[in-house]
C-alpha positions in Angstrom: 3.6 -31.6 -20.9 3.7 -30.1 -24.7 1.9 -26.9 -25.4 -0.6 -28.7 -27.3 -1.9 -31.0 -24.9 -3.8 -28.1 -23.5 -6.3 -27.8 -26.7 -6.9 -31.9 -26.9 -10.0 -31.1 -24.6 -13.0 -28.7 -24.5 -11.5 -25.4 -24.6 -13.8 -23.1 -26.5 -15.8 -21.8 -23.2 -17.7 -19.0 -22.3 -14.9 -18.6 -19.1 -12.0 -18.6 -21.5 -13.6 -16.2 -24.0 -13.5 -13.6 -20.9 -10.2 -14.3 -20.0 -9.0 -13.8 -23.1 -11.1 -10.5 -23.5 -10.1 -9.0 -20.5 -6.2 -7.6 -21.9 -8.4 -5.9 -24.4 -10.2 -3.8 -22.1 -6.5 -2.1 -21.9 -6.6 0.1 -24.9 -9.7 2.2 -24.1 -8.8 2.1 -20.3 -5.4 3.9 -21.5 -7.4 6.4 -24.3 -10.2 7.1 -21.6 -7.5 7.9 -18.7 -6.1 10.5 -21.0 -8.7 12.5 -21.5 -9.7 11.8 -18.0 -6.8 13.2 -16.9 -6.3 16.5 -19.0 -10.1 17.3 -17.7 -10.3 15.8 -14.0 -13.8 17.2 -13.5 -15.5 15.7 -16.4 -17.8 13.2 -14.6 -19.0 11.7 -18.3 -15.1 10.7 -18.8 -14.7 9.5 -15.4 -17.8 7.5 -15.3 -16.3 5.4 -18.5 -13.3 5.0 -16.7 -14.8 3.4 -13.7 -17.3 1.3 -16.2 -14.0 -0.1 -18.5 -12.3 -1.0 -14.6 -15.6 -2.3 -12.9 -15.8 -4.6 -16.5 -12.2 -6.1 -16.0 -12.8 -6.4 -12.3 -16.6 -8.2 -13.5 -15.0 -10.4 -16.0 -12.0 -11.5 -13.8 -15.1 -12.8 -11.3 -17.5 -14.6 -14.1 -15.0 -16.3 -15.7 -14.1 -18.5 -12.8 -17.4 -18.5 -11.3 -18.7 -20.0 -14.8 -16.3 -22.6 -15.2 -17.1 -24.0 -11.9 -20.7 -23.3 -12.4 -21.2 -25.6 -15.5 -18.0 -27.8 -14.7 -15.6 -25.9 -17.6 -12.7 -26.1 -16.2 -9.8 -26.6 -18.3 -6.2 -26.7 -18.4 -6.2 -24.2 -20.7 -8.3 -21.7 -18.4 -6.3 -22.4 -15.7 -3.3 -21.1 -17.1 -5.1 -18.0 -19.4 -6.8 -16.9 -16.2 -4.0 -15.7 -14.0 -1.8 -14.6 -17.4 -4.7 -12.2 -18.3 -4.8 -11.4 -14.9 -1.0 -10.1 -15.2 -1.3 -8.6 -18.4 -4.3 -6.4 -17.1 -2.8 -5.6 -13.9 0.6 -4.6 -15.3 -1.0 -2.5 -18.1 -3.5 -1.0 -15.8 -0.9 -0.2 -13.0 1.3 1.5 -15.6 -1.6 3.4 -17.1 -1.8 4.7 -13.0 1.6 5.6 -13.0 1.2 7.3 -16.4 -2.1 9.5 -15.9 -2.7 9.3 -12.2 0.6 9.4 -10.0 0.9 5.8 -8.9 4.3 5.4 -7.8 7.0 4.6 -9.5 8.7 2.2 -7.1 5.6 0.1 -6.6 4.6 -0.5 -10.4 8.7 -1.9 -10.3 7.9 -4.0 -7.5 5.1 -5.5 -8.8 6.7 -6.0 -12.9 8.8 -8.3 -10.5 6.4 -10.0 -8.8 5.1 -11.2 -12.3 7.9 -12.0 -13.3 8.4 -14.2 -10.7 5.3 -15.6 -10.8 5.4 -16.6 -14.1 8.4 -18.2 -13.8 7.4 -20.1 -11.4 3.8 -21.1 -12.6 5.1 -21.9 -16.3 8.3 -23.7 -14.9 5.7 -26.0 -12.6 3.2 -26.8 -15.8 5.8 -27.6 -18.8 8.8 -29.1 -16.7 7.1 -30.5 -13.6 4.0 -31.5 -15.4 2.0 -30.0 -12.3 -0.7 -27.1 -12.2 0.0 -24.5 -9.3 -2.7 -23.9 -7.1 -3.7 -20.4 -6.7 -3.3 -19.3 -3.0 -5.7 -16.7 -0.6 -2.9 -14.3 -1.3 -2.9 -14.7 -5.0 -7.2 -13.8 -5.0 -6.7 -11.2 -2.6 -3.9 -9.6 -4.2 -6.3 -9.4 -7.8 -9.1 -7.8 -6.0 -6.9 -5.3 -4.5 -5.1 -4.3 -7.4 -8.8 -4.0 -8.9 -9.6 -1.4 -5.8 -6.4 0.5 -6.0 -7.5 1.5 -9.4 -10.6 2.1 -8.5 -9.1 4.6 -5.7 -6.6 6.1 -7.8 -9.4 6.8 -10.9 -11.4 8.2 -8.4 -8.5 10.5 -6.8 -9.2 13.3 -9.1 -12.6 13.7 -8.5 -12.1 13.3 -4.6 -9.7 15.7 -4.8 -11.7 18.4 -6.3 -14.5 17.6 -3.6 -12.3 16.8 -0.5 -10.1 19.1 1.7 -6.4 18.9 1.4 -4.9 15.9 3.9 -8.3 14.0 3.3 -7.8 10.0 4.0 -9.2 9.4 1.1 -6.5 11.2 -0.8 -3.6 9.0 0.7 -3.4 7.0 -2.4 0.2 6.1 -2.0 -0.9 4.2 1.4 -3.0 1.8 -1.1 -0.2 1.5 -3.4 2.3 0.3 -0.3 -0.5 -2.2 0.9 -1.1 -3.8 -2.8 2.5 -4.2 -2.9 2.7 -5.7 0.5 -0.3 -7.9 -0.2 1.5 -9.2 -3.8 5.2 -9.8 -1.5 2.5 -12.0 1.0 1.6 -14.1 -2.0 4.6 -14.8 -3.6 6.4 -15.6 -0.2 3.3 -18.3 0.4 3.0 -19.4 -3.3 7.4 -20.0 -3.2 6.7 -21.5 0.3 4.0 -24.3 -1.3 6.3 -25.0 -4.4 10.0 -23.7 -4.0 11.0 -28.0 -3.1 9.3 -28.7 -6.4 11.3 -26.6 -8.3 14.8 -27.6 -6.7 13.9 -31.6 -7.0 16.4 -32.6 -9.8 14.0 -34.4 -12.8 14.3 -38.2 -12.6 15.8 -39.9 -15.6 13.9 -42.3 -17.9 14.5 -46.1 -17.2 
């Protein structure tokens, strides 16, 4: 399959529009959590914060639920879906570690689990000629990383209102589940595809 095949049908939807808006939610997630973090107790910064992550999290939900809503669903989508998903998810997981003490280890663990998955997914589409089908994993694994953000944003105003050794402050146990919860869906994901990827391409004639 060539690149352009994808834009010989209807492509210009309301579900790809918010899949490719969603990476640009990215830049004022990043300026926000700076501020946010040199003044923790500023509940007028931290309530843009949660409203630029609650949009991401609201646009990653539409634009699947529209496309199957009004029968939108192209190859195009089904391929700028999961890549904004990665770009947004990378950027905001790095914007954690940056401003809000996400873990160093797990952002690494999860770069690789993109990687990998985009390998995988783009080596499937343009040499296989063959769409991967997203798995439980994969959807649970993009609402989680949704929450974790959502718990870690949240972590300095907890903190501020919560005693020391609070659950709720054990951020790093929602950083080891997300990256737990990605490893499930990449092990399932290889499991579905990895004999599709070794089959040798037949020859022509």
């Amino acid at each position: 399959m060539k690149f352009k095949d994808v834009f010989k049908e209807r492509w210009r939807t309301p579900s790809n529009f918010l899949s490719a808006l969603r990476p640009f939610l990215l830049p004022p997630f990043l300026l926000l959590s700076a501020r946010y973090a040199a003044h923790p107790d500023n509940m007028q910064l931290y309530a843009w914060v949660l409203a630029v992550v609650l949009a991401a999290m609201l646009t990653d939900f539409l634009d699947g639920f529209l496309a199957r809503r009004f029968h939108q669903e192209t190859r195009l989508g089904r391929y700028l879906d999961p890549v904004a998903d990665k770009i947004v998810s990378l950027g905001a997981l790095t914007i954690l570690w940056l401003h809000y003490g996400f873990p160093l280890w797990a952002l690494l663990a999860c770069v690789l689990r993109e990687i990998l998955g985009v390998w995988l997914g783009a080596f499937l589409y343009f040499r296989r000629d063959m769409q991967g089908k997203p798995n439980m994993w994969g959807k649970v694994g993009v609402t989680a990383t949704g929450l974790v953000v959502l718990w870690y944003v949240s972590a300095p105003i907890l903190g501020a209102r919560l005693p020391p050794g609070h659950p709720l402050l054990w951020t790093e146990l929602g950083a080891a589940l997300l990256v737990g919860i990605l490893a499930m869906g990449v092990l399932a994901y290889a499991r579905s595809y990895w004999h599709i990827v070794l089959r040798r391409p037949e020859k022509p004639g």
